[in-house]
C-alpha positions in Angstrom: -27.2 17.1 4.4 -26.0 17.9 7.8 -25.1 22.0 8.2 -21.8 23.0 8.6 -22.6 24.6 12.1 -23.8 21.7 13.7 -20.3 19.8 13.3 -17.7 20.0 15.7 -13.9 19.0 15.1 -12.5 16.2 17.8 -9.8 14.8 18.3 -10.5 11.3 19.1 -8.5 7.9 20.9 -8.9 5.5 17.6 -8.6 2.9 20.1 -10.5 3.2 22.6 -13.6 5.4 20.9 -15.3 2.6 18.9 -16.9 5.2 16.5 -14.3 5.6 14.6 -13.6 1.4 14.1 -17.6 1.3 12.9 -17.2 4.2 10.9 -13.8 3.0 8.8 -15.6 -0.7 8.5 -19.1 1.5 7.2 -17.3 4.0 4.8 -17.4 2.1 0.8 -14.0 4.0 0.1 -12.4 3.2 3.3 -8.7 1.0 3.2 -6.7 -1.2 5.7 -4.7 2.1 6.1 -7.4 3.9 7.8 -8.2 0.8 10.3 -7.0 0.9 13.9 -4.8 -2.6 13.2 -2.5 -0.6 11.0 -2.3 2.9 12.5 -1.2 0.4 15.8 1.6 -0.9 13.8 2.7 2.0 12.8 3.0 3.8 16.2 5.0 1.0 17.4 7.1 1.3 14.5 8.8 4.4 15.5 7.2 5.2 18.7 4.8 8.0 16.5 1.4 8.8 17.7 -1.2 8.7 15.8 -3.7 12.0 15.9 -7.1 11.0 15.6 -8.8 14.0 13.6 -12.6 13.4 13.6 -16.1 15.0 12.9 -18.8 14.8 14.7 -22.5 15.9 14.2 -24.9 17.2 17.2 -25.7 14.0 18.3 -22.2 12.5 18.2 -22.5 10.5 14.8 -18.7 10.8 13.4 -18.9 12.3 9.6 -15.6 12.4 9.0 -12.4 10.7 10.0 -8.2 11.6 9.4 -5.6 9.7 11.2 -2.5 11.7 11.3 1.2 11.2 12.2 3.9 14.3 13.4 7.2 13.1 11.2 9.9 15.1 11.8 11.7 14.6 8.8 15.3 14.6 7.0 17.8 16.6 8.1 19.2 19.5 6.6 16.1 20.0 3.9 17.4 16.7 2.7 15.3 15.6 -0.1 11.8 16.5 -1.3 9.0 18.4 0.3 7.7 15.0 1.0 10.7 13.9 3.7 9.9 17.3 5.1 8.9 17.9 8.8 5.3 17.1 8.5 2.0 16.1 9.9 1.3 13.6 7.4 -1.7 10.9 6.7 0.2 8.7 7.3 4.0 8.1 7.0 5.3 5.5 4.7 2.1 4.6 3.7 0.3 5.0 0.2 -2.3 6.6 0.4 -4.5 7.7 3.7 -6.5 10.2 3.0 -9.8 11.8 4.9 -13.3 9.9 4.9 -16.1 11.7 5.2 -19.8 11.0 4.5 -20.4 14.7 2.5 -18.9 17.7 1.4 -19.6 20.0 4.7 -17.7 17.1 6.4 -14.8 16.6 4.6 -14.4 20.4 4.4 -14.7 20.3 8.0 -12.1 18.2 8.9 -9.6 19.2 5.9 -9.7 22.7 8.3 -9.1 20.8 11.3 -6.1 19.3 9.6 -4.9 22.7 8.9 -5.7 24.4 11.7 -3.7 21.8 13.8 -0.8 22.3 11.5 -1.0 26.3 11.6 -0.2 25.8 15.6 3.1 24.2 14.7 5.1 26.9 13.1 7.4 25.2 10.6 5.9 22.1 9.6 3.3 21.4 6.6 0.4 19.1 6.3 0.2 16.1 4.1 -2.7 14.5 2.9 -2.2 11.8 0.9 -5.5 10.6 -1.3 -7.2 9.4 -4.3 -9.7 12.6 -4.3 -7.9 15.0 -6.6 -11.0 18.0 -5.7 -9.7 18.6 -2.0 -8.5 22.0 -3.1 -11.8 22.9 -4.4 -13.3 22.5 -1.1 -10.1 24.4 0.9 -8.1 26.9 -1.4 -5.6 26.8 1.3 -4.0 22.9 0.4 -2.0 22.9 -2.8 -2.4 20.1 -4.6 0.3 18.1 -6.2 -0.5 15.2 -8.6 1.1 12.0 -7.3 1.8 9.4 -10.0 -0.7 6.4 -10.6 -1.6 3.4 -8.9 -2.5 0.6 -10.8 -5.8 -1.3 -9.9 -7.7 -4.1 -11.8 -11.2 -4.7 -10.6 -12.0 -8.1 -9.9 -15.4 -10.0 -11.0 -18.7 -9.7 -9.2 -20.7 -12.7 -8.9 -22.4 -11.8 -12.0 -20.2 -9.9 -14.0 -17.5 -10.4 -16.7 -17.1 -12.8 -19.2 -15.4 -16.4 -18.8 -11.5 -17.4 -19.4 -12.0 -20.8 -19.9 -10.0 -21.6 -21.9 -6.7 -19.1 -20.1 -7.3 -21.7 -17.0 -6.9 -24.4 -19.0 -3.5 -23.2 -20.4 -2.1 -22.7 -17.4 -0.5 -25.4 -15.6 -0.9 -24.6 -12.1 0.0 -27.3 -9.7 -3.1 -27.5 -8.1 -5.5 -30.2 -7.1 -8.9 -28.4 -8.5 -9.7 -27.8 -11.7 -10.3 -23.8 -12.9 -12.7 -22.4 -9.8 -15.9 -20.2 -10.9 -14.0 -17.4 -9.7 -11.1 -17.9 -12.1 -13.3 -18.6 -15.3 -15.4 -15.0 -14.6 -11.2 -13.1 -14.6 -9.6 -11.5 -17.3 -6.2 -9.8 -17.4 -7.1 -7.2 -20.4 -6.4 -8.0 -23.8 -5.0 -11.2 -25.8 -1.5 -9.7 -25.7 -2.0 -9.7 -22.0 -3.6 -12.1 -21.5 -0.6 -14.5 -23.5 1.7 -12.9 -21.3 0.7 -13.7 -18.0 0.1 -16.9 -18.9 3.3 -17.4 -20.5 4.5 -16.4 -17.2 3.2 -18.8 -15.1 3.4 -21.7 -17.4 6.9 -21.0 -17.1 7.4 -20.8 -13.6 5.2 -24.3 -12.9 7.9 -25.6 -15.8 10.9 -24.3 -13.8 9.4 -26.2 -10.4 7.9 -22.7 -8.4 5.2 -24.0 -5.8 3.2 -21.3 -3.9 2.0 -21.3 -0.4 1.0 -18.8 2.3 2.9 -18.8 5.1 1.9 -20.3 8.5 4.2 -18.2 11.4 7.1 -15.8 11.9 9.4 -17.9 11.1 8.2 -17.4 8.1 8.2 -13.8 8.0 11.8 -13.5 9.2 13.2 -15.9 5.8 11.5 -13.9 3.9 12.8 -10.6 5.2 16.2 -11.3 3.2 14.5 -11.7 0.4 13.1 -8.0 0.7 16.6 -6.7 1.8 17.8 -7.9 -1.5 14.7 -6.1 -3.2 15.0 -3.0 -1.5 18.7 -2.8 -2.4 18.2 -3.3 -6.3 15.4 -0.6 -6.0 18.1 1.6 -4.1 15.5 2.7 -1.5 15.8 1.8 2.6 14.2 -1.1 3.9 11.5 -1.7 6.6 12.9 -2.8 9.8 12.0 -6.8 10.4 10.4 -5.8 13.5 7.7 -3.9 11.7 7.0 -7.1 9.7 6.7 -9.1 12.7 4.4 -6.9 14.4 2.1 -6.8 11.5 1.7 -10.7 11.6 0.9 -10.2 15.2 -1.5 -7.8 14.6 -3.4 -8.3 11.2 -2.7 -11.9 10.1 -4.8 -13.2 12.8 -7.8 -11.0 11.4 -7.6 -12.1 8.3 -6.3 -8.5 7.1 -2.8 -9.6 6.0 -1.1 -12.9 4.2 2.2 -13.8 2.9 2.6 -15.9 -0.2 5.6 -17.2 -0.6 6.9 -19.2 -4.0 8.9 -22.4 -3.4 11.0 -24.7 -5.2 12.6 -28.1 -4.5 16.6 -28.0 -4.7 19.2 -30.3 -3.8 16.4 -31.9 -1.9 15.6 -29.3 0.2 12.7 -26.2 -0.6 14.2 -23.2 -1.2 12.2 -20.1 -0.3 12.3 -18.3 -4.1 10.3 -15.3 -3.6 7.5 -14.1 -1.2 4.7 -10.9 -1.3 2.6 -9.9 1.1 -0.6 -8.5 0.6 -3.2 -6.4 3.0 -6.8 -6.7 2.8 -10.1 -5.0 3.7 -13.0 -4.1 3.1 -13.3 -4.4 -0.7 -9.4 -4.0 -1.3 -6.7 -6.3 -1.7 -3.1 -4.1 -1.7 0.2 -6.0 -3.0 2.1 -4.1 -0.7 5.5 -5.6 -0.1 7.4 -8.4 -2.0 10.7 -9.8 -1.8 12.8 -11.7 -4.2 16.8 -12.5 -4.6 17.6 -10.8 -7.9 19.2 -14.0 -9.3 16.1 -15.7 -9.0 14.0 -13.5 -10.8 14.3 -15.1 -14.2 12.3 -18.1 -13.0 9.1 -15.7 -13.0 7.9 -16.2 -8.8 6.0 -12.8 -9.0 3.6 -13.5 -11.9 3.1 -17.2 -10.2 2.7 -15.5 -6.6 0.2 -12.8 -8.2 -2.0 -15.1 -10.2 -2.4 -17.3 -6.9 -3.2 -13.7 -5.5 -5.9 -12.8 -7.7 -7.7 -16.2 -7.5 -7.8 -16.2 -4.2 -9.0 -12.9 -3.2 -11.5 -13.0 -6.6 -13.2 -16.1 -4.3 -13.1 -14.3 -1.3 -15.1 -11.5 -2.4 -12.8 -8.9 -2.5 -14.0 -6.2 -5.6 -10.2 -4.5 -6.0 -7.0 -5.5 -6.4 -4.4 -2.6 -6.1 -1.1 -3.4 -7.0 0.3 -0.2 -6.2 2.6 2.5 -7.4 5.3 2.0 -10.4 7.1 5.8 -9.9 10.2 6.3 -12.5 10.2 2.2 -13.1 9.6 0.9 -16.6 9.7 -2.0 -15.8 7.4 -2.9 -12.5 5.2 -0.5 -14.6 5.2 -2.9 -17.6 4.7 -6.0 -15.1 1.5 -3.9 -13.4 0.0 -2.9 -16.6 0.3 -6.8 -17.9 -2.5 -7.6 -15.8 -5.4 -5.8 -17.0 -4.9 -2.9 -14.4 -5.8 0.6 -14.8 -4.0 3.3 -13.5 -5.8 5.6 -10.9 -4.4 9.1 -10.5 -2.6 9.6 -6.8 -2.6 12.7 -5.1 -0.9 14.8 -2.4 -2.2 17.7 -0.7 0.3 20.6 1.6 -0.5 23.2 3.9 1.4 25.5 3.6 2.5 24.9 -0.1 4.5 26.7 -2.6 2.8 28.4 -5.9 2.2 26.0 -8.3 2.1 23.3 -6.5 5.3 21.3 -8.2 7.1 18.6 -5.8 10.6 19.8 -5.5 13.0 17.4 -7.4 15.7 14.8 -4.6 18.6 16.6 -4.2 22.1 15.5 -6.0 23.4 14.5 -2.6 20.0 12.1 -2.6 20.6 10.9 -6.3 24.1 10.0 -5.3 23.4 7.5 -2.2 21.1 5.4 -4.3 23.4 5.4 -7.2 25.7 3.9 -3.9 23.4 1.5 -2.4 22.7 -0.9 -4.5 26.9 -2.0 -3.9 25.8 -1.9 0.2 25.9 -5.1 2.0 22.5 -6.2 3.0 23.0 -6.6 7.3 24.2 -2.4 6.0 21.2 -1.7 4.3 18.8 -2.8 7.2 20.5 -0.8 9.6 20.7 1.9 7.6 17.1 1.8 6.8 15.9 1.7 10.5 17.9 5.2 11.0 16.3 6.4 7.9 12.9 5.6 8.7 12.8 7.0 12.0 12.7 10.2 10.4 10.5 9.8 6.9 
């Protein structure tokens, strides 16, 4: 245990200071979110810098890392505390919360956050985690429970009992038989189980192929397809640039892929559906999909998730995140089908009010998604890149 007086708050270039790469690649809990790659990305996205808020010990170990972003926020107080002017870890992003090797760190750094935030009069710190004790360690932050996100832990080499006979249900068009991987995976129960495989049986019947994609080209078919997704979930899409730049930037590390779900029409292959998924370390995060709402009845998502799950269950990876389900029956039903369980999100504030409750989107809020799903989708992608600049 290293004592609190021996630690020293820095502020750190998470480029060019290669401590904080080999301590994000070290850290067990650490995500693709805390990795230089992404924090890039999103600088670029909306010119945002990214604060590197580190930890160091006497002989310049880092203990504790927090990449934060200055967001400046609605206008007019419009909407939650969340869309507020902020220093946040990190802006539309899931979860990005501090790393830190023991308690004296973490509360170390948690006061850096804060104390950076104090010299900004007017705007509140963020902290986005999975650790729900952070207030323990700094009465200051109030702590707001966050929702669930819904994660299913994938096989060990050793572990888990086989589905055998699942793989041999399931017609997928594929030239191997059932791989080790698959037969050591279980989505849950029987119920489950049937359902999922009902699923995909279904989608092979109705002709879906999957495939990852191999350029931007690629990327920039499939954006459509998430316009139209965004615009039935009423919420403002991702500029296409962004997308782009992450193929430049993670694909070739392995750290992101696009599966896209295919299907022969008229003679031609019709891009049906498509995900994209970010990896490291031991996580694999379903992080963006994209699928015309006509075409949803011929099930893409389940076949795109199954190909998912086998593939990252061979590579190694230990966790499969699937991500939040916030006020929507439905993805929450499609989520919990595979086996998942939901791990409890938080969000921490500096300064906060008492009680800690989120404040509720305002009615003016309420009534432009009620509008946007009747938006033209060129409208909704402008619209979006205006919207984002300031979340």
């Amino acid at each position: 245990m290293v004592s609190t007086s021996t630690l020293r708050a820095v502020e750190v270039n998470i480029y060019r200071d290669q401590r904080w790469s080999d301590f994000v690649c070290r850290h067990p809990r650490a995500l693709i979110y805390h990795h230089p790659n992404w924090l890039a990305v999103l600088e670029r996205e909306y010119g945002q810098r990214c604060v590197g808020l580190a930890c160091e010990d006497e002989v310049g170990r880092l203990r504790a890392i927090l990449p934060l972003f200055y967001s400046k926020g609605l206008p007019l107080r419009v909407g939650r505390r969340s869309t507020r002017a902020r220093y946040s870890s990190s802006p539309r992003t899931p979860v990005t919360g501090p790393l830190a090797v023991d308690d004296e760190s973490m509360t170390a750094i948690l006061r850096q956050a804060i104390g950076l935030a104090r010299g900004r009069p007017g705007l509140q710190l963020e902290i986005k985690s999975y650790e729900g004790g952070l207030s323990l360690l700094v009465p200051e932050l109030i702590c707001v429970p966050w929702g669930a996100t819904y994660v299913e832990q994938l096989p060990a080499e050793i572990e888990l009992p086989g589905w055998e006979e699942f793989c041999e249900n399931v017609r997928l068009p594929r030239e191997c038989g059932p791989c080790e991987e698959c037969k050591r995976l279980r989505f849950g129960n029987a119920k489950r189980q049937h359902r999922v495989q009902w699923a995909v049986n279904k989608a092979v019947k109705l002709g879906l192929r999957v495939r990852e994609a191999v350029s931007e080209i690629d990327i920039r078919d499939w954006y459509r397809l998430y316009l139209d997704t965004m615009r039935q979930h009423s919420f403002p899409p991702r500029p296409e640039r962004f997308f782009v730049d992450l193929w430049s930037s993670l694909h070739p590390h392995g750290q992101m892929k696009l599966l896209i779900a295919e299907c022969a029409e008229n003679g031609r292959t019709r891009m049906v559906a498509g995900s994209i998924f970010l990896r490291f370390g031991q996580t694999v995060f379903y992080a963006f999909t994209g699928c015309s709402h006509r075409d949803l009845h011929l099930h893409p998502h389940d076949i795109i998730q199954l190909e998912s799950i086998r593939e990252s269950c061979k590579s190694g990876y230990r966790w499969y995140e699937f991500g939040e389900a916030t006020n929507h029956q439905g993805l929450a039903q499609f989520k919990g089908k595979w086996g998942t369980e939901a791990r409890p999100l938080y969000r921490y504030y500096y300064p906060g009010a008492a009680g800690g409750a989120e404040s509720k989107a305002s009615p003016f809020v309420s009534f432009l998604r009620r509008g946007w799903r009747s938006l033209p989708l060129r409208l909704t992608a402008r619209l979006g890149e205006k919207i984002h600049q300031y979340m």
